[in-house]
N, C-alpha and C positions, 0 to 999 in steps of 0.2 A: 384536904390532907396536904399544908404545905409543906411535905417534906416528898410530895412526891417532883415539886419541880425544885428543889432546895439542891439536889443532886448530881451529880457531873453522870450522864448513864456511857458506863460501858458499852452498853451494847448499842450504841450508835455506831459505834467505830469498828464496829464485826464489819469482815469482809471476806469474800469467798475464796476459800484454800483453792490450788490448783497443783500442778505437776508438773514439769516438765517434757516428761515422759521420753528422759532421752540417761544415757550411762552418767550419770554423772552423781554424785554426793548432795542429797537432796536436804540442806540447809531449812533450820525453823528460828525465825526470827524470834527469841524468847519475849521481845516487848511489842509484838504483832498480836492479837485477838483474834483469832478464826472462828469460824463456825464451826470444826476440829475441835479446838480447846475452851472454847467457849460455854458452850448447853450442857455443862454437866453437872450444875446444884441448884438447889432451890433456890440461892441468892443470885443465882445466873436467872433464873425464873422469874423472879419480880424483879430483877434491874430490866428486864429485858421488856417487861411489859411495863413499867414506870418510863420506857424510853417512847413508848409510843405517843401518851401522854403530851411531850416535849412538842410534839409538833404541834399541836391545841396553841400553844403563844408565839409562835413565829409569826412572823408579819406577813404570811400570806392565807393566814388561818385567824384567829381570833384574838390576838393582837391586834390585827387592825383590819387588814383589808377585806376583808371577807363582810365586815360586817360593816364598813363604809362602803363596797360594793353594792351590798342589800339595800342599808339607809338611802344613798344616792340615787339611786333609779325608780326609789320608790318616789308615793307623792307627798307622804308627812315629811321628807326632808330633800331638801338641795345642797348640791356643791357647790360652796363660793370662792374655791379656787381660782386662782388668775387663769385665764382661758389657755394661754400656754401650757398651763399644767395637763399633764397625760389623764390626771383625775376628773378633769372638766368636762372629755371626751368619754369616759364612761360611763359617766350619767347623763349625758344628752343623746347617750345610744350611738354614736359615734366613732367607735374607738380601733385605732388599726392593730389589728393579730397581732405586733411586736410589744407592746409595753411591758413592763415588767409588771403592774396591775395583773394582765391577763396572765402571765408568765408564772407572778409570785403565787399567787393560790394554787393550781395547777400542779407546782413542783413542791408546795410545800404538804397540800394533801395527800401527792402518790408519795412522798417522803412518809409520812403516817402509818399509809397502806402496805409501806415496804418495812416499817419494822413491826406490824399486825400478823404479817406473814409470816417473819420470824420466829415469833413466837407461839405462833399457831402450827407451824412444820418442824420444830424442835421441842418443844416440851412434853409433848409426849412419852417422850428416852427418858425423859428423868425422873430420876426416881427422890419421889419427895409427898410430903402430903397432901393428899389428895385432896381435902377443902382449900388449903391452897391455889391445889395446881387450877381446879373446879376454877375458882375465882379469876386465876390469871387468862384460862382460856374465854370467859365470860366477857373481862374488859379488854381485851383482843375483837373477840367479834362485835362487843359493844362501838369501841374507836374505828373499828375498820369501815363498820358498819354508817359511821357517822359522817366518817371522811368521804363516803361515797354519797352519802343523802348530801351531802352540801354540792361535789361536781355534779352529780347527776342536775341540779336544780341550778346551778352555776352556768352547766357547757351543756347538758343533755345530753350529748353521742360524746360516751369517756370510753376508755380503756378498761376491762377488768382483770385484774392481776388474781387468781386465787392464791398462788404459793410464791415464795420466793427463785426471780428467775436463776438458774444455774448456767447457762449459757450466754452468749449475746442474740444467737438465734429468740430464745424466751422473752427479749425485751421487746421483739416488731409482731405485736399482736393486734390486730382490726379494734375499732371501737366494736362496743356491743350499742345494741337497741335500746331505746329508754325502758321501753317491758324488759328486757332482759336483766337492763342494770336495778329496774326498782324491786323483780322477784330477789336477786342478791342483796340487795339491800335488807328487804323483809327475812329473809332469811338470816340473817346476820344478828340482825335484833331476837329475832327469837331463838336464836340458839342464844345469845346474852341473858335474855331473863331465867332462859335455865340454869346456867349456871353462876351470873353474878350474884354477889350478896345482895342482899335485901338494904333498908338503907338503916334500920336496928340492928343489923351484923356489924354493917359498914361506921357507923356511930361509936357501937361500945369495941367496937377494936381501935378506934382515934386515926380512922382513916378518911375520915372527911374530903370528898375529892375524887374518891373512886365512883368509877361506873358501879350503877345499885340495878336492881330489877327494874325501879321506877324510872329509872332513864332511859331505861331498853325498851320500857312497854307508853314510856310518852312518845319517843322516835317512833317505835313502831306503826301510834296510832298515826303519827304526821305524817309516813312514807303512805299508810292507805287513805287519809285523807288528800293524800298530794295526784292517789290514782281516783278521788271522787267515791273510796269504797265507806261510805257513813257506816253503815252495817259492824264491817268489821272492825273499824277504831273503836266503834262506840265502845265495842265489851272491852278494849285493852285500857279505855278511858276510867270505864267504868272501875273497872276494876284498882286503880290508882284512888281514886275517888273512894271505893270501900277499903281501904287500907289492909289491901291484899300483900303489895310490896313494901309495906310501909307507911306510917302515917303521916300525913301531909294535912297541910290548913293554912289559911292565910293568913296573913303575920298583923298585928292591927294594926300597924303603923305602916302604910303605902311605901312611903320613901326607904325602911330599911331592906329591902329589895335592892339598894342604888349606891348604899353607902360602907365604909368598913366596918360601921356598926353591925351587931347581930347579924354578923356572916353566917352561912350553914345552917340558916334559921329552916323552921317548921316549912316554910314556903317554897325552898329551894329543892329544886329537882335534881338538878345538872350544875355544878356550878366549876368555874373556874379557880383556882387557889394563887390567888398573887400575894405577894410578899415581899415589907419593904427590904432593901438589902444595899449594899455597898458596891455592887458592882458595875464595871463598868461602860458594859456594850449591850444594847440591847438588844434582842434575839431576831433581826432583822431573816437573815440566812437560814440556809438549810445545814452547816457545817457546824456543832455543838463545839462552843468555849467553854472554858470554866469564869471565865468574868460576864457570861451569860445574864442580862438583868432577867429577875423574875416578875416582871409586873409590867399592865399593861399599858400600848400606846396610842389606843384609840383614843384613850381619855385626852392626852394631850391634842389631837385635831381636833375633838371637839368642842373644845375650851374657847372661849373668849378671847382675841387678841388685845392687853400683851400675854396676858397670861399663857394660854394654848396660843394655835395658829387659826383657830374658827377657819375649819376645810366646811365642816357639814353645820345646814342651821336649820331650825321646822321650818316648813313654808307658813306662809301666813293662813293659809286654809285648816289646818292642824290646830295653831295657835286659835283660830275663832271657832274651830269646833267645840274646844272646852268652855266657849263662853257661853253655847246655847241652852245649858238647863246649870239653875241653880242645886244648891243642895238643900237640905232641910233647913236650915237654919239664911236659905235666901240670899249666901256666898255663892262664890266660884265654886267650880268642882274643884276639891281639896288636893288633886293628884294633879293639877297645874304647877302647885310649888317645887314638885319632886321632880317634873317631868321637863320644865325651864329654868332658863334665867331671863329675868326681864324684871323692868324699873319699875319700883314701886315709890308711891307718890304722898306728897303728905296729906293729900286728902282722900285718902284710901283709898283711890282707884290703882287700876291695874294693869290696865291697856294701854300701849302704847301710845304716846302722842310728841310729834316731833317739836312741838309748839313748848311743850312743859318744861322745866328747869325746877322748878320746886321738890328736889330727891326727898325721900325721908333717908333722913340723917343715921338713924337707928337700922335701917335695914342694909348688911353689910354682904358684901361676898370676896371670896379668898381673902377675908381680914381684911379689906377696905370698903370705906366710905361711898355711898352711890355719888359722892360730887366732893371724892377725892379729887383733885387737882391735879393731877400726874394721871392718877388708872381708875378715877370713878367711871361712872355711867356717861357721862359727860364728854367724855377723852376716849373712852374704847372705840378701836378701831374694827369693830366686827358689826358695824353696819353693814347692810346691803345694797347699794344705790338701784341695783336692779339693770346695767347694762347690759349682762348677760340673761339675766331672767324674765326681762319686762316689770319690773315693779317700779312703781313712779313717787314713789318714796321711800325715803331710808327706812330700816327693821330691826331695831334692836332687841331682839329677841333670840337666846341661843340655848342649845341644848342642855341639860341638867344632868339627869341618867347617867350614874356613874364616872362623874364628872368629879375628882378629888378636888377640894375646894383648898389650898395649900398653897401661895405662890411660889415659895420654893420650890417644894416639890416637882410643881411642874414645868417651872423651867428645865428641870434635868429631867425631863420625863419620866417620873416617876410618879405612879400608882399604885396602892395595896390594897385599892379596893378590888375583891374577888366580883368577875363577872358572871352575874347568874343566868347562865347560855336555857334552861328552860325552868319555869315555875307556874305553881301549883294555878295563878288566877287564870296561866294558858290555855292548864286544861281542862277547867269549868266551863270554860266560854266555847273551847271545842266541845266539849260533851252536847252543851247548850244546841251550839251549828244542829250536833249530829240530830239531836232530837229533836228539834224543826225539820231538817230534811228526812226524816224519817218517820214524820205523822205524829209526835209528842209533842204539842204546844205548851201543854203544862207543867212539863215537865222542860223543857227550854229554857219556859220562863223565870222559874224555879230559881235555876244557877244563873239565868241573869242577873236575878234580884240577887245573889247571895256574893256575888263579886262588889256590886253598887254600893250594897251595907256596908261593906269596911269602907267605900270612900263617904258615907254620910248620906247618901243621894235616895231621893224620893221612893216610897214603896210602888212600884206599879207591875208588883207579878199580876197582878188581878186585871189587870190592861193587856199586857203582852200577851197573855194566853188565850187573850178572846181576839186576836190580831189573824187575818190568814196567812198561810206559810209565807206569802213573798212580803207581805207587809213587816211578817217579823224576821224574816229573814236580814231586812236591810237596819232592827234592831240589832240584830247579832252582829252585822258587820260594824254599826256606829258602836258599839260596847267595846269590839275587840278594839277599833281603830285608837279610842282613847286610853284604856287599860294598855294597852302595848306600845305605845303610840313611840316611834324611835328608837325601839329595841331590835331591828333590823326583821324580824318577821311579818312587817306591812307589804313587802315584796313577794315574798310567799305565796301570802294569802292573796292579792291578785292576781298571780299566776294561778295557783290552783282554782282558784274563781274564774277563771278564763276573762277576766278582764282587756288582756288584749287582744282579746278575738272577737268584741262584742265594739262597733261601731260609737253605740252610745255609750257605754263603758269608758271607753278609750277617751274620747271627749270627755269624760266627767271628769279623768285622774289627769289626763294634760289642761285642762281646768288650774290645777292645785297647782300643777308643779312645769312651769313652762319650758322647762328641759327636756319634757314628754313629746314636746311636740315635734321631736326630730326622730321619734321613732317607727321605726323600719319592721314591718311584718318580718318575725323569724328572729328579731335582734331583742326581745324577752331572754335569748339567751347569749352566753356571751362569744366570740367567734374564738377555736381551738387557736393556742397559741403557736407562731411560726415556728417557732424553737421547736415544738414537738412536733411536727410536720414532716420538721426539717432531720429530725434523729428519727421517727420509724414512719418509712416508707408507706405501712398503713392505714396510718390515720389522715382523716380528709377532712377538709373546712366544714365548715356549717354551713349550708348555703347560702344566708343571707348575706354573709358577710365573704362572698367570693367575689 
């Protein structure tokens, strides 16, 4: 639905009425918004919940950082920022309470949270339709609900805000418990499937964009997968899967998951709505302009230099895990092209080799030549030499995923390609987990094979199912690692895995990713920022990072 970030929202700019409470001639600023004059019609009612929305592309939510935090500390990808960069220290696990990294996410999700509340503590009053209103309080607890699964798996020990604070008292509240904050979490989602639309409401009313039941019941199932609960995801999985909320299916073409092509497609769960436009700041901040750009900036760090700034690139363990099984026809796995950039050769290979100079001519990106003279392959500076990482050779290999291929464009950072935040092969492959960890081999293997089929790849359900639970267990994690591979939930999934509390675990993903090896038992999360420390007196570091 691009026309929900298209819009300048009012209801950012509500601020709470007060009194003076002394004789005097109590003045109302007519061009002042209050909470007073505000919540009184149903277009106060979706501006107010279109404004929560807004905070999804801030640069400290999904824009950017949020999801170069994830990538970065995982082991499919590394930061090749100059080590001065504050970015370098957050993926080597390093990083001190002040940066605005740990800062930006932080204040731009309780930003989220605070206008969730708003409209979950005033819409009630209004008097307006009630599939409406149904809908608006739906993607209220949907957004709220989301902004909290991200800190909670971000910081662990957050804050929970239920209502809008009315005092300065209401702002110095204790963090809550990880149990505490993931039952609110769960909570939130399931109040959303009851009342968001389905995503065939959300469809034929041309609101593409909005929270649907299907995005409250795949959250859901990832907040009980994240407490270990298989059992109970599985039926919320399932139930996605039978097209309870909605019909969903994979799209045949891998890559249109990545590109502006076939946005909002069959596959898309969750998606982000970017759109190109004219404006001209991008949505860095928590403070709403109307020259607000609406499109996103991750794509530019990921991009190639000159093109982008190449901050995040796959590790090289990532890159050779697509080379280990051919497809039917005896290729590469087909979701290699979608999922990088890398030199292609005239004698059809495809692996890197530093020795090679023979491009093919014919295979181009951002409209240039691979031995363009100026910004072919040749000349790009988004090699890796590896003094920060240990690699003892350069790596020309960079991420592809939603990666606008436009040189203009990205010079001015600008992107319209919609970022698809969850889809449909996620939760095949979860379903999959659940039914291995839960004594279904057959049925594991089932949705193994049915994600494999659309990339081409070999039939081996009749294999897998005869595998015991740990032997396929670690199919399910090489399935997920390649189908996802850079889309910022390979982080996740070794937390909820307990990878870093397993000894040999831990050695196998600082293996991949040698930024790993500076981490710190307890630094899986990230340390509460001093800023907020520093404003309520309640909240306390994380311990590792004291």
């Amino acid at each position: 639905m691009r026309n929900i970030f298209k819009y300048i929202f009012v209801a950012m700019t509500i601020v709470l009425a007060s009194s003076c409470g002394e004789d005097f001639v109590e003045l109302t600023n007519p061009n002042t918004i209050t909470t007073g004059s505000f919540w009184k019609t149903s277009d106060d009612a979706v501006s107010g919940t279109n404004a929560i929305y807004q905070s999804l592309i801030t640069d400290g939510v999904f824009m950017r950082k949020y999801m170069w935090t994830m990538d970065g500390r995982a082991d499919d990808c590394f930061n090749v920022t100059p080590t001065s960069y504050i970015m370098s220290q957050m993926t080597s696990y390093t990083i001190s309470s002040t940066g605005e990294e740990l800062y930006g996410p932080w204040e731009c999700h309780y930003a989220g949270i605070w206008r969730a509340n708003q409209v979950l503590d005033n819409i009630g009053s209004i008097d307006m339709d009630e599939s409406l209103k149904t809908r608006c309080i739906g993607e209220a607890h949907f957004l709220r609900g989301l902004y909290y699964f991200n800190l909670v798996n971000l910081f662990k020990n957050v804050v929970i805000y239920t209502h809008t604070p009315q005092s300065v008292d209401d702002y110095y509240v204790a963090q809550s418990t990880p149990e505490e904050t993931w039952a609110f979490v769960i909570s939130d989602f399931k109040a959303a499937i009851e009342n968001c639309w389905t995503k065939t409401e959300v469809n034929s009313a041309k609101q593409q964009g909005r929270a649907t039941k299907g995005a409250a019941a795949a959250y859901l199932a990832k907040a009980y997968l994240m407490n270990g609960q298989f059992d109970s995801a599985s039926v919320y999985l399932k139930k996605i899967i039978d097209g309870e909320y909605g019909t969903y299916s994979l799209v045949p073409d891998f890559s249109d998951n990545f590109t502006n092509v076939n946005e909002n497609n069959d596959e898309s769960i969750f998606e982000l709505q970017y759109t190109y436009d004219n404006a001209s700041v991008q949505g860095w901040g928590l403070e709403p302009a109307a020259n607000w750009q609406k499109q996103d900036g991750y794509c530019k760090s990921l991009a190639p230099k000159p093109v982008g700034w190449g901050d995040v690139c796959p590790t090289p363990w990532i890159w050779n895990l697509f080379h280990e099984e051919k497809d039917k026809d005896g290729n590469d796995d087909p979701r290699i092209e979608a999922t990088f950039i890398f030199p292609h050769y005239l004698d059809g290979t495809t692996n890197y080799d530093a020795a090679k100079t023979d491009f093919d001519p014919d295979y181009t990106i951002f409209g240039l030549a691979q031995n363009d003279a100026t910004y072919g392959f040749s000349k790009y500076s988004w090699s890796v030499t590896g003094t920060n990482l240990g690699l003892t050779s350069a790596y020309k290999v960079s991420i592809r995923k939603c990666v606008i291929e436009d040189f203009d464009l990205m010079n001015d950072w600008k992107s319209d390609i919609n970022r698809r935040i969850v889809r449909y092969a996620d939760i095949l492959l979860l379903y999959a987990e659940c039914m291995n960890e839960l004594g279904n081999p057959a049925e594991c293997a089932k949705y193994l094979q049915i994600v494999r089929n659309r990339s081409n790849m070999p039939d081996r359900e009749a294999e897998f199912a005869a595998l015991d639970q740990t032997d396929l267990r670690e199919q399910v994690i090489h399935e997920r690692t390649l189908e996802l591979a850079c889309e910022w939930w390979r982080y996740l999934d070794l937390l909820r895995w307990g990878w870093f509390y397993d000894p040999t675990r831990l050695a196998e993903i600082q293996s991949h990713d040698p930024e790993i090896k500076k981490f710190v038992a307890g630094r899986e999360y990230l340390a509460i920022p001093t800023q907020e420390i520093t404003r309520n007196p309640k909240v306390v570091q994380n311990p590792a990072w004291n």
